[in-house]
N, C-alpha and C positions, 0 to 999 in steps of 0.2 A: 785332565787329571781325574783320575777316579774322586769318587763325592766321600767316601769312607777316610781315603786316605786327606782328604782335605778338610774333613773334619776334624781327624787325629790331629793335622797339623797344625789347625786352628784353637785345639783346645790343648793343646802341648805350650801353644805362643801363649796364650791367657793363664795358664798354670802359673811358666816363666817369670810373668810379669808379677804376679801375686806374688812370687816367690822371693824376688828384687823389693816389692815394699815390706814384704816378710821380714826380710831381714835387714832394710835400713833401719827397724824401728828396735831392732836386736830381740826379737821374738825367737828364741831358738827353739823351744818347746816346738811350735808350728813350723818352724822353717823344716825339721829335721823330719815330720811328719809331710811336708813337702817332696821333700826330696826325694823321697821315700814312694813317693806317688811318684812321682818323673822315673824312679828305677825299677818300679812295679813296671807302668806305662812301658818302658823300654823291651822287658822280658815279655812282654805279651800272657803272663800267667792270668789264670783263673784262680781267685782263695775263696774256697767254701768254706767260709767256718763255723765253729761248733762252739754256742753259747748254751748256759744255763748252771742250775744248781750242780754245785759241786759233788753234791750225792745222786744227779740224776744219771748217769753211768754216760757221759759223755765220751772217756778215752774206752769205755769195753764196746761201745755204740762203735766207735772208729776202728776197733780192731778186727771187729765182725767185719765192716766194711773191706778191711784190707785182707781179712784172712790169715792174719799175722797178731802173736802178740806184741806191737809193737811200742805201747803205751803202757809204761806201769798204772796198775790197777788195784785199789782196795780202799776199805771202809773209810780212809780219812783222806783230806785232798790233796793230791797227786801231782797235777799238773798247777806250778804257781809260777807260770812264765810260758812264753806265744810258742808253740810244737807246731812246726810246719811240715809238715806229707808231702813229699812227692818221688813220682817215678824214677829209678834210677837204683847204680849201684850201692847196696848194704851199705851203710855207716851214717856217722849222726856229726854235724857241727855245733859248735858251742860259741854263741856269743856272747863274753860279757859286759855286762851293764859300766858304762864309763860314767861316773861320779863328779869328777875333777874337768877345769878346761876343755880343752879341744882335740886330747890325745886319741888316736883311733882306738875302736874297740880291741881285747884280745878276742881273737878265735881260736882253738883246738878241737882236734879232732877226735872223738870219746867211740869206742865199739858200742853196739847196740846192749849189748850187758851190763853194763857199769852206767846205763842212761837215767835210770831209776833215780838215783842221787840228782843230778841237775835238776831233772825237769821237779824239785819239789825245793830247788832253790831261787826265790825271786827274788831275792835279794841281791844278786850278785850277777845273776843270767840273767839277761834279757829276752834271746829268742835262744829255742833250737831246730835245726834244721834236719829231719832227718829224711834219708834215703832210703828204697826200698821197692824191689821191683814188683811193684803195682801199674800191670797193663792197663787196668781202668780209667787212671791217668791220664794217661796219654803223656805227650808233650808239653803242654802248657795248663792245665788243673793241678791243685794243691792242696790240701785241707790244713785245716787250721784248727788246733785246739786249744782251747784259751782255759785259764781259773777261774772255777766258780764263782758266779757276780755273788753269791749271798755270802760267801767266805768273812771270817772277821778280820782277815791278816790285809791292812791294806795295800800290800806288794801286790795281791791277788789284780786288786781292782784298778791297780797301774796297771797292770801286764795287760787287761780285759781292753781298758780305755784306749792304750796306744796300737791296738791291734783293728780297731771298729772300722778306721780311715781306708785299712787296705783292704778290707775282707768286699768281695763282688759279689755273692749270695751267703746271707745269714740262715743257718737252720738251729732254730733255738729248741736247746734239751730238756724237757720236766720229766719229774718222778709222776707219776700216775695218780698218786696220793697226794700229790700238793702241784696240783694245774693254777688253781685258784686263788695264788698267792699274791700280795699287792707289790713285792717285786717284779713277779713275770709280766704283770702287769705295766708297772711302771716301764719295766725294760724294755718289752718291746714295741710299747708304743714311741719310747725314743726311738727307737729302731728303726720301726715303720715312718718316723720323720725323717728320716735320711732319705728315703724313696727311694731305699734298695731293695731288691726282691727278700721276703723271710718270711721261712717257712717253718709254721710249729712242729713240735717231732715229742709226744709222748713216749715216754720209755716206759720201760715192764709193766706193757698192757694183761701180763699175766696172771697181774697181780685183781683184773676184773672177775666179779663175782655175780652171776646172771641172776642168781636168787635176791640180790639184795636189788640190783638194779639194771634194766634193759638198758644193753651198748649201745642203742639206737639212742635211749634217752640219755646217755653218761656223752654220748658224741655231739646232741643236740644240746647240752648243758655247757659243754667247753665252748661252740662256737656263740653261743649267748653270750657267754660271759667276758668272750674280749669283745662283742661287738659292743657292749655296754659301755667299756673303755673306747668302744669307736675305732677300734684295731681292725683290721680285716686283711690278715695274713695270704698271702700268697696260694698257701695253702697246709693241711692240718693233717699229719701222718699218727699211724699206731706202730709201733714197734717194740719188740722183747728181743733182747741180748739173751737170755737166760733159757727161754724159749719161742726160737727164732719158726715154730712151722706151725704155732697158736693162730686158731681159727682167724682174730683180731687183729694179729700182727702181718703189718704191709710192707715185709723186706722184699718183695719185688715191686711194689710200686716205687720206694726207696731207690733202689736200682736203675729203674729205668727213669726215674726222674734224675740223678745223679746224671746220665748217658745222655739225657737232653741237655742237661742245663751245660754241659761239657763242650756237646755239638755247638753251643751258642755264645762260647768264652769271650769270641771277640765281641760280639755287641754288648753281652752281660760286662765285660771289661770297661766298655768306652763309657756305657750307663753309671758303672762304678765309679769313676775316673772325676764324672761331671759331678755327682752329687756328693762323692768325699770333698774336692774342690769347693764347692759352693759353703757346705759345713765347717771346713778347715779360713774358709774366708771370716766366716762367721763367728768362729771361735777366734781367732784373732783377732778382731774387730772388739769383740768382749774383754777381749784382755787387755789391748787396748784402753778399754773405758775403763778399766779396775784401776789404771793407774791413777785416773782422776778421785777415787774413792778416799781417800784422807781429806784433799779439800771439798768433796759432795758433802762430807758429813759436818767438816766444820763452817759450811755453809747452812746447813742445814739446821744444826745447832744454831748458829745466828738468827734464823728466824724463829725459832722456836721460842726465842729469846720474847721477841716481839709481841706483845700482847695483842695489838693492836694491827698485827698484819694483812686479815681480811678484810680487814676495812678498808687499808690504805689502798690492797689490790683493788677493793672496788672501785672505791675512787679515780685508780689509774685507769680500768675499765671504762668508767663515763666519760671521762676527761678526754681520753683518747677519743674514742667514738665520739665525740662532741667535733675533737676537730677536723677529723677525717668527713665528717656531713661537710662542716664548715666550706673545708678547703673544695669539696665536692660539688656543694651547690652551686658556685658561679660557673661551672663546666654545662651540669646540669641545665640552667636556666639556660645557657645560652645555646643550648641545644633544642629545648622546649620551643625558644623565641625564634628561630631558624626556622623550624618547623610549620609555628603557625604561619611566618611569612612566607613561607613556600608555598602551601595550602590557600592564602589569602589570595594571595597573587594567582593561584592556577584557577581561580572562581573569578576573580575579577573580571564584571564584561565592560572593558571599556571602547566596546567597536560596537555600540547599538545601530539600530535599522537611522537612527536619523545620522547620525556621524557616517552609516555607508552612504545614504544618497547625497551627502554632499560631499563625500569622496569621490560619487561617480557624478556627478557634476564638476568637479573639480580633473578629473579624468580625461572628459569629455573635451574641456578646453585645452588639454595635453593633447589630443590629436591631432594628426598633419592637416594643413587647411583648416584650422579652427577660424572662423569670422565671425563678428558680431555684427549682425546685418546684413545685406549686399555689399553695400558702397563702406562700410567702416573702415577705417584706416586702423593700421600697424599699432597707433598708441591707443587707439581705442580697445582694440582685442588685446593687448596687454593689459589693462587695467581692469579688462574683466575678470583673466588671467588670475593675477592679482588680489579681485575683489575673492572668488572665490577659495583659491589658498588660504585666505586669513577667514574666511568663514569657517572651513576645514580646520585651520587653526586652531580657533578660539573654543571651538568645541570639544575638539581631540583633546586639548590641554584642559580645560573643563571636568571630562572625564576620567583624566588623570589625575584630580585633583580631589575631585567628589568619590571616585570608587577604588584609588588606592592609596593616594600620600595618607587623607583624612582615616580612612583603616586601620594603615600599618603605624601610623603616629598612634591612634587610642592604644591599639596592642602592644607597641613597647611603652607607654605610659601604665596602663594598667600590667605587664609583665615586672615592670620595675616597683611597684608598689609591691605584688606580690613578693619579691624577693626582700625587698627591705623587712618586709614582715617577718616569714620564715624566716631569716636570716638573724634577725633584732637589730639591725643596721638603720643607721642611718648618710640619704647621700643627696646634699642641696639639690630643692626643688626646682633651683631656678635653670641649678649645673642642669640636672634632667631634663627642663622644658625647653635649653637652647642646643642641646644635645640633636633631642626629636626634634624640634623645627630644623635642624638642616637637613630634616628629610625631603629633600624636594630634587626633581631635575629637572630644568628648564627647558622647553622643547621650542626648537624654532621650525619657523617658516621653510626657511632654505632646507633644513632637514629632511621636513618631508617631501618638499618637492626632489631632492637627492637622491628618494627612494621608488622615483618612478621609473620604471623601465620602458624605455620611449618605441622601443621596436615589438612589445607584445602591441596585440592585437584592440587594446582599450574594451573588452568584451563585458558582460557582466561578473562572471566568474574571474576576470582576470582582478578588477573592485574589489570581488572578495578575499583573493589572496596578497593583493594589496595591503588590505587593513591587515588583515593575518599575520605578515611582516613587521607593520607598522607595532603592533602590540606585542608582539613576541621582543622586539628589539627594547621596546620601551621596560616592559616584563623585565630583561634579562639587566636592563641598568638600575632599576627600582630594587631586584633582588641583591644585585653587588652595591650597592649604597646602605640599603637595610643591616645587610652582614658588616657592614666597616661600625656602622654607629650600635650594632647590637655589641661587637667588641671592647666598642668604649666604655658601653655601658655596663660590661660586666668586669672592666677594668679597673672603675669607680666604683664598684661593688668590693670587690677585693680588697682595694684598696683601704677602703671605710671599712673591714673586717679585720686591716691590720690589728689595729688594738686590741679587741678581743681575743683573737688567735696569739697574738705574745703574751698578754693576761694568764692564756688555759696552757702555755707553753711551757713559764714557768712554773706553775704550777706542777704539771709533768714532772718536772726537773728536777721541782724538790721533793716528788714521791718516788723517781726514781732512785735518788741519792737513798732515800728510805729504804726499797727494793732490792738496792744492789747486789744482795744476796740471792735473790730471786734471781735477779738476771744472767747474774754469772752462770748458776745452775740452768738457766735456761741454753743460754750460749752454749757452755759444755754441751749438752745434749743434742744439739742440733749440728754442734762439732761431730758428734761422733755418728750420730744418723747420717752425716755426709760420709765418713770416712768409710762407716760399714756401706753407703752405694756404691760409693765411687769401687768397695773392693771387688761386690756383689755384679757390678755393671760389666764387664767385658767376660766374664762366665755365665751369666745369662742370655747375652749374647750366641754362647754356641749353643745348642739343645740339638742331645740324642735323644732319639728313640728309643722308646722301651722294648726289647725284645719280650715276646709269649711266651712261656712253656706251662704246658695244663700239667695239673697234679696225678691226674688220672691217665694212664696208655690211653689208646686207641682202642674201642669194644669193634669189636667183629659187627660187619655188615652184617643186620638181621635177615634172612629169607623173607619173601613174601609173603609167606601163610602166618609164619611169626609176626612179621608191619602188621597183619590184619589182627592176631590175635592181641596185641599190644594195645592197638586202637579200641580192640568192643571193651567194655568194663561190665566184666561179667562174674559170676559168684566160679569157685572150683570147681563145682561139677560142671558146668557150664562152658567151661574153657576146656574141662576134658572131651565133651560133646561135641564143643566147636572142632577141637584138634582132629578128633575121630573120624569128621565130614570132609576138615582141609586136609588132612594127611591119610592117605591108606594107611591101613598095616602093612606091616616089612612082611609078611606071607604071602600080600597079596598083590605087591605090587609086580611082581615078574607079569601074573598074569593080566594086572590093567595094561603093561605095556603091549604084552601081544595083542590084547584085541583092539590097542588103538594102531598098530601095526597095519593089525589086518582089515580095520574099517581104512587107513589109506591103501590099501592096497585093490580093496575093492574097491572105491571111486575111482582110481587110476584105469582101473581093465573097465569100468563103465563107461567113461570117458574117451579111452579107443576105440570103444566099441562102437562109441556114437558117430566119432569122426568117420572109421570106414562104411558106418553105412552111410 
């Protein structure tokens, strides 16, 4: 399956879903702007629309564009409801705005003449839809004319608001005289957080005046001034309706960026698609939390009530962190104590040079034909046997006793003080001392003689991996006995911090009961920081790609001699001098071409010349 089409249909599904929690929660405000998105989606259209001041000549901007008056136009505002453009046979639909339940809207069909009247009623029209053979179009672009956002009439600024969701490229309209205003401002850095493509569009650049001020500086001053807001638009057009062939004004860059952005409907669509989605999750999610706003405040009021409520939070601050160390440290220490007995144990040498030569003495009488003497008999050479195993014995065990029980007993004795400290605990001395003495494993005779391997060679090196054995095996039951009584001992630790931890609990308890007002506001909030993930979570999952389109055409491949002349940075005469040297004159070029003509012409007859002779 193509990757396009299974992204459509991946963020079609995540739409869907959004749209089902949409409306179990009876949100119709967003569900209907949902929808809306799923019947956009469907049609595959592109909507350019057209924001800004109501006096910035937005609908005479559009009808230059269409070459039609198609939009009533004059000194007061015009359009106060969503005008939708697009290709197709003459006539305009009418939807009006439904008030009541759930009944469908009316539609009728109005001639292009009598359109004047609706489009300056917002009260009652919702959208109009008009038609108009406009090739530019195409098939699937649209433009969009919306109400001045600065309008006092707030019908204007519903019509603006329910229109933002669907529009796929914004190009926002100012007046020339008022670029600088902190609504343009304000507006389209909302804009620009939706992170759809929008592109600024001054209107009647005509009205620039070079004696008061250079358009280079008037053009370097507008793009300051949103990047200050930290705006950084798509891109920044000049344009005059009034006087559309002004040195200033860029109705063919207009044009051909229209013709790109048109060529790129379906990516500009899907990019649309993603981030009205993510925004309409959003705003729901908000609305959402606005229901909780009667009891925020009378939450809030409650503690205001409280004289005494930083203090109490403090208080629950320590208390808390108090028992969180608490309950922390028996974990803690018995990890510490773990440690050092691992480390004790991996140093421990309990296989020195005198415990191997009587290993290898005791070895020795392991081998086949062992005799003591010539003539010794059978009980005799077992008692040697014998004698030396418990020599082996007594020492192995020795060393077991001297370089690791006698260690790891000080280090859980002294671990277990430290913790009684830290902790303010206390836990019988004697519980402790009968604890650490059962550190011990008793090691017999029979054992080690079990661990001889009777068919190696008895060699020295074999001595040595012997004891190797011997202590590794010994090691590994000293380490599983250490960890069973470091257990205990941080059991009895706990244990003896019962009473303090139920002490700081109640405590808690009754700051919380104090709190409660707190909490619940807390709750709420993290209620609804889940709900906004949960709705934000499978549409951020899908991510389109952003399509490019540059502001600027394509500039003609430079020539050669132009790359060079672009490269030196040289004064005007200078560049006229250089051009002089890189470019003949048009008089004289006929004849540089003949005499390089005729220099190949003469190497060629040189060149035969040479071969025949």
């Amino acid at each position: 399956m193509n990757s396009g089409v299974l992204l459509e249909e991946n963020m079609e599904s995540a739409i869907r879903a959004l749209l089902t929690k949409v409306q179990q929660t009876d949100d119709k405000e967003n569900g209907k702007k949902i929808e809306q998105l799923l019947q956009k989606m469907e049609s595959g259209s592109l909507y350019i629309a057209f924001c800004g001041h109501f006096s910035a000549g937005k609908s005479s901007l559009i009808n230059k564009l269409c070459g039609h008056q198609l939009l009533p136009s004059s000194p007061i505002p015009t359009s106060a409801n969503i005008v939708r453009i697009s290709s197709g046979e003459s006539g305009a639909i009418v939807v009006h705005r439904v008030h009541e339940g759930d009944l469908p809207p009316k539609v009728q069909k109005v001639p292009l003449a009598e359109l004047a009247a609706y489009c300056r009623d917002g009260e009652a029209i919702e959208t109009i839809e008009l038609r108009y053979p406009l090739p530019f179009l195409g098939d699937h672009a649209c433009l969009l004319d919306t109400p001045g956002i600065d309008s006092t009439d707030d019908a204007h600024h519903l019509a603006t608001e329910s229109a933002l969701h669907l529009a796929d490229v914004v190009f926002y309209v100012m007046d020339y005289n008022h670029v600088q205003s902190e609504i343009n401002f304000a507006f389209t850095k909302k804009m620009k957080e939706w992170g759809k493509p929008l592109y600024l569009l001054i209107n009647q650049v005509d009205k620039h005046r070079d004696q008061e001020l250079s358009f280079a500086d008037y053009r370097t001053g507008v793009a300051e001034a949103f990047a200050n807001w930290h705006i950084q638009p798509d891109g920044i057009l000049y344009t005059s309706v009034k006087a559309p062939d002004h040195p200033y004004s860029e109705w063919a860059k207009l044009d051909w960026l229209l013709e790109r952005l048109i060529e790129q409907h379906a990516a500009l669509s899907a990019l649309s698609l993603e981030k009205s989605a993510q925004h309409l999750a959003s705003m729901h999610a908000a609305k959402i939390a606005e229901r909780n706003d009667t009891l925020k405040e009378q939450l809030r009021a409650q503690l205001a009530a409280d004289e005494e409520l930083e203090s109490a939070q403090l208080q629950w601050l320590d208390i808390s962190e108090s028992i969180a160390l608490a309950e922390a440290k028996p974990e803690e220490l018995r990890t510490a104590l773990r440690k050092d007995t691992t480390v004790l144990l991996d140093n421990a040498n309990i296989t020195p040079a005198v415990t191997r030569d009587l290993a290898q003495e005791y070895l020795n009488s392991r081998k086949p034909g062992f005799k003591v003497g010539l003539f010794a008999g059978a009980a005799k050479t077992a008692k040697e046997v014998e004698r030396r195993l418990s020599a082996l014995h007594h020492d192995f065990a020795g060393q077991l006793a001297t370089q690791v029980e006698r260690h790891l007993q000080q280090a859980l004795q002294k671990g277990m003080e430290q913790a009684m400290e830290m902790t303010r605990t206390l836990v019988s001395a004697d519980l402790i001392r009968e604890t650490i003495e059962r550190l011990h494993i008793e090691v017999e005779p029979e054992w080690i003689a079990s661990q001889v391997n009777t068919a190696s060679g008895f060699s020295g090196e074999y001595t040595l991996n012997y004891m190797k054995q011997l202590a590794a095996e010994m090691k590994l039951l000293y380490r599983k006995r250490a960890f069973e009584l470091i257990d205990e001992l941080m059991a009895m630790l706990a244990a003896a911090q019962g009473p303090q931890l139920l002490a700081m609990r109640e405590q808690l308890d009754a700051l919380n009961g104090r709190l409660g007002s707190l909490r619940e506001l807390e709750r709420l909030a993290a209620a609804e920081a889940a709900y906004a993930a949960a709705l934000a979570a499978p549409l951020a999952a899908v991510r389109t790609p952003a399509p490019r389109c540059r502001t600027r055409p394509p500039q003609a491949r430079p020539r050669p001699a132009q790359q060079q002349l672009r490269r030196l940075q040289l004064t005007p005469q200078a560049v006229r001098a250089q051009r002089s040297r890189l470019l003949p004159p048009p008089a004289a070029a006929p004849r540089a071409r003949a005499q390089r003509r005729s220099r190949r012409a003469g190497i060629a007859l040189a060149c035969r010349a040479r071969r025949s002779g």
